[in-house]
C-alpha positions in Angstrom: 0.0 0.0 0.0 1.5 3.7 -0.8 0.3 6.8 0.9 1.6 9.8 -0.2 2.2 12.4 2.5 2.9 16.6 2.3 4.7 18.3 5.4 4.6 22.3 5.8 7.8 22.6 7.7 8.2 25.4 9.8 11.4 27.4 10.8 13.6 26.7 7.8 14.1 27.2 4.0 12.2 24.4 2.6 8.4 25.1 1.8 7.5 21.6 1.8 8.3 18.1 2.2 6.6 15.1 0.1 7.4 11.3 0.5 5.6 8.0 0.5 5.7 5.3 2.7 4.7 2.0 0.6 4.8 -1.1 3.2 6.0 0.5 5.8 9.5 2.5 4.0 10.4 5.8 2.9 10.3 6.2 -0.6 10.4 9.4 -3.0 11.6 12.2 -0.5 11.1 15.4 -2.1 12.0 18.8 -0.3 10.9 21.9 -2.2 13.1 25.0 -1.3 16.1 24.8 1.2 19.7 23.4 0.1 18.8 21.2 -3.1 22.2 19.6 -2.8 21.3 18.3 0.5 18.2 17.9 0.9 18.0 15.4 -2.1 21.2 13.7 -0.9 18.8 13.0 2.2 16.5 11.9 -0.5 18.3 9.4 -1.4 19.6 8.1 1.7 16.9 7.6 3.3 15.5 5.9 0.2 13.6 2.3 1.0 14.2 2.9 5.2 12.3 2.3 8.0 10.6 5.5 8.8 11.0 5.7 12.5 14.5 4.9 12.3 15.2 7.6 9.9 13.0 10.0 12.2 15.0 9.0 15.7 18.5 10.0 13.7 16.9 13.0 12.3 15.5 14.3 15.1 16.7 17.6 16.7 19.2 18.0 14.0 19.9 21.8 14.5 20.8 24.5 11.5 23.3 27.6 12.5 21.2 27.7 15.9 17.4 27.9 14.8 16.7 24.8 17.0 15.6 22.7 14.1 16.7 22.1 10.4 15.3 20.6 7.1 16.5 17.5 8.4 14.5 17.6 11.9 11.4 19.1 10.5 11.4 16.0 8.0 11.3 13.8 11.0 8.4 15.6 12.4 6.6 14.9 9.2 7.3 11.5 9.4 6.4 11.1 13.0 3.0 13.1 11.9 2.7 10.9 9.0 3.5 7.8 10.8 0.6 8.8 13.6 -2.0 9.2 11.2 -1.6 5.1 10.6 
């Protein structure tokens, strides 16, 4: 089963975040704004892996001291996403 899911992250450059989970993996990360160099090397990374996993290492990831980041708002949309079953 895929489900598609869009994350409004708050605090940082991207405008949005956009991945599926399809049984129960990350798939198709997509940021849209931010550092396109790394945020689709995060893409592909995290490409086919468990999504709480990814969201534990993620998680409080800070940018040049705005106490989050691309990275840690993407684990907030995955815990979000992975709440909403």
């Amino acid at each position: 089963m895929t489900k598609t899911y869009h994350y409004q992250p708050k605090g940082v450059c991207a405008r949005e975040i956009t991945f599926e989970l399809v049984d129960g993996k990350l798939h198709n990360v997509q940021f849209v704004g931010g550092c396109n160099g790394n945020l689709r090397a995060i893409g592909k990374l995290v490409e086919g892996q468990d999504p709480q996993q990814i969201a534990n290492l993620l998680a409080g990831n800070d940018c040049n001291g705005r106490g989050t980041s691309c990275a840690d708002q993407f684990s907030k949309g995955i815990t979000e996403a992975l709440q909403q079953g």
